[in-house]
N, C-alpha and C positions, 0 to 999 in steps of 0.2 A: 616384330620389326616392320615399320612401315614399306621398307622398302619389300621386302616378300610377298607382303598383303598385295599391295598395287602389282605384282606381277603376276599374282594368283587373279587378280582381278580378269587384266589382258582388254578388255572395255566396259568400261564404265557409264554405265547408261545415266542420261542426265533429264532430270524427272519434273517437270512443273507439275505440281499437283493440283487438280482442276475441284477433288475431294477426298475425304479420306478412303471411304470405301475401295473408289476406285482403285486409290493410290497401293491399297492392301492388294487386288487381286493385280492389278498391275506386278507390284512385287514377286507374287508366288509364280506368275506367269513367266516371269525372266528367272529365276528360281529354276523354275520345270527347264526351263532351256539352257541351264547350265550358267548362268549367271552370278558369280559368288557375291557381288552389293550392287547397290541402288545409290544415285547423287541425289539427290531432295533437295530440288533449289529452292534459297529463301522467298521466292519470286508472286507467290499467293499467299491466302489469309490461310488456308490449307496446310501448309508446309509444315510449322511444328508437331503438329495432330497428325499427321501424316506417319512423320516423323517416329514418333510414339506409336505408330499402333503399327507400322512397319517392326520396327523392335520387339513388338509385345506379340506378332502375331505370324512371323516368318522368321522362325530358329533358322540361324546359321546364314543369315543374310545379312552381312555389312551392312549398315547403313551411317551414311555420307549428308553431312549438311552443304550446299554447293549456294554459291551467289553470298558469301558471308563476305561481308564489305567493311563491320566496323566491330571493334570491342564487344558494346552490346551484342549483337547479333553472335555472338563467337557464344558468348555464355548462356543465351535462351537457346541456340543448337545443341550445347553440349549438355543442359539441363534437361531437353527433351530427350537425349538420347543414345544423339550422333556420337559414334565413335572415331570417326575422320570428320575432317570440314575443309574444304577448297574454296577458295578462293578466284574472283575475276582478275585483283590486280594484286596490294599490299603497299598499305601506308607504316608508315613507324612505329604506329601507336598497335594498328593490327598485328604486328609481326613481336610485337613486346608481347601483349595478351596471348597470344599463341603460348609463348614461351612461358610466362606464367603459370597460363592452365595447366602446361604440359600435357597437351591435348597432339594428338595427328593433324599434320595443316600443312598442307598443300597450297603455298602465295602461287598468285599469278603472277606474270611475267610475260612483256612482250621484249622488250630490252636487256642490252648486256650490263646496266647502270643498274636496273631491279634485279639483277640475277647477285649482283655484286652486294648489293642491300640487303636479301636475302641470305647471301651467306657469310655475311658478318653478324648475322641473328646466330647461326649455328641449324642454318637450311641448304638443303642441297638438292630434293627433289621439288619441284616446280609445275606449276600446270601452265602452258602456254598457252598464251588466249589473247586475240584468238585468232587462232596457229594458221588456218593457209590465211587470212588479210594482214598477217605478221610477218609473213615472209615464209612459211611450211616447212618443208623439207628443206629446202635451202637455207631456210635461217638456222633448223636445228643439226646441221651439218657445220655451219659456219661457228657456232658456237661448240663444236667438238675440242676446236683448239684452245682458247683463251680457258675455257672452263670443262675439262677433262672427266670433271668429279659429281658433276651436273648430272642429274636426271630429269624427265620429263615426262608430262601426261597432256600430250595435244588436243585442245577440245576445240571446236567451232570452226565450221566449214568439214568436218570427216564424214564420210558417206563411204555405205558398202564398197565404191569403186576403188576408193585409195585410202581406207586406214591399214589394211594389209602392210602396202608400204612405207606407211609409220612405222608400225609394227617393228619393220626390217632394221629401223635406224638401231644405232648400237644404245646413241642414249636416251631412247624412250622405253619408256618402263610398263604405259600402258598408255591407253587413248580415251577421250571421252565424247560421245555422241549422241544423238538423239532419235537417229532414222527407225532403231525398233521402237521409240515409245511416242511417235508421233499423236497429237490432240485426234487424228481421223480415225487412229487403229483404238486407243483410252475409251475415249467418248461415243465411239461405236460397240465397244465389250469386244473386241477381237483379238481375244485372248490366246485364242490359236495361231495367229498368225503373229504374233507379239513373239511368244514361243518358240516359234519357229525361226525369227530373224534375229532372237536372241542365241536360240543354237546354233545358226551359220556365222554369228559373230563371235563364237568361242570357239568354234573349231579351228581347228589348226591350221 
């Protein structure tokens, strides 16, 4: 059940992949740190390959296709591999293909108008994006009331100092961020310290 997965998850690290290689030890690296999946955004030539050998090459590590924007893109993610795919926003046609695949898919959503679009598809968990230039905790507080049954996975703007207090909201289910997989810590092999901010981001 998606909704279980995304709570086991707790943060969701959001991955442009620079290579494949990297992107493999990358993976085992937040792995070693207690991190249950990986986002693979579609956002490099990299990403599907990525994709694939994350899969083929780290048992027991979700792996997430992120930045999936149209149809096409839904079905080379889920051919390569992915067994979730998220989304920035969600057009009609996106949110039709979701449903067909019968795929894991996570629309974005910055409004109560896409949240509404969304769960006239038969969706109710959502990634908010992007979450504090949308309005943050205040927006997903304000959204407790009109949409009760709402879930959420806040990405863009979270940083060690305040996804904690995402965390805290009742209706986020988990978060998404980038601060352990920064291009300085990837493209340097610091894999140690990758590790290491991946473990203070699962801890409790």
């Amino acid at each position: 059940m998606l909704e279980n997965i995304l709570k086991k998850c707790r943060v969701l690290p959001v991955v442009t992949a620079a290579s494949v290689e990297g992107t493999v030890r990358l993976a085992q690296a937040l792995q070693r740190g207690g991190m249950a999946a990986i986002e693979i955004t579609l956002r490099s030539a990299a990403a599907l390959d990525s994709i694939r050998a994350v899969k083929a090459q780290v048992p027991g590590m979700l792996v997430a296709a992120g930045t999936v924007t149209n149809a096409a893109e839904l079905e080379r993610a889920t051919e390569a591999g992915a067994t979730l795919v998220l989304s920035p926003g969600a057009t009609p046609a996106l949110l039709r293909a979701a449903v067909d695949a019968g795929v894991d898919f996570v629309p974005g959503v910055a409004t109560a108008s896409e949240i509404m679009c969304g769960m006239d598809q038969g969706f109710n968990i959502f990634k908010l994006f992007p979450a504090e230039a949308a309005g943050g905790m205040a927006l997903l507080n304000s959204l407790r009331g009109p949409f009760p049954q709402a879930l959420f996975c806040p990405t863009g703007g979270l940083h060690p100092g305040n996804f904690r207090d995402y965390l805290l909201l009742p209706n986020v289910i988990c978060c998404g961020g980038s601060w352990m997989v920064g291009a300085d810590l990837v493209d340097n092999c610091k894999w140690h310290e990758i590790e290491a901010l991946a473990r203070e981001a699962t801890a409790g």
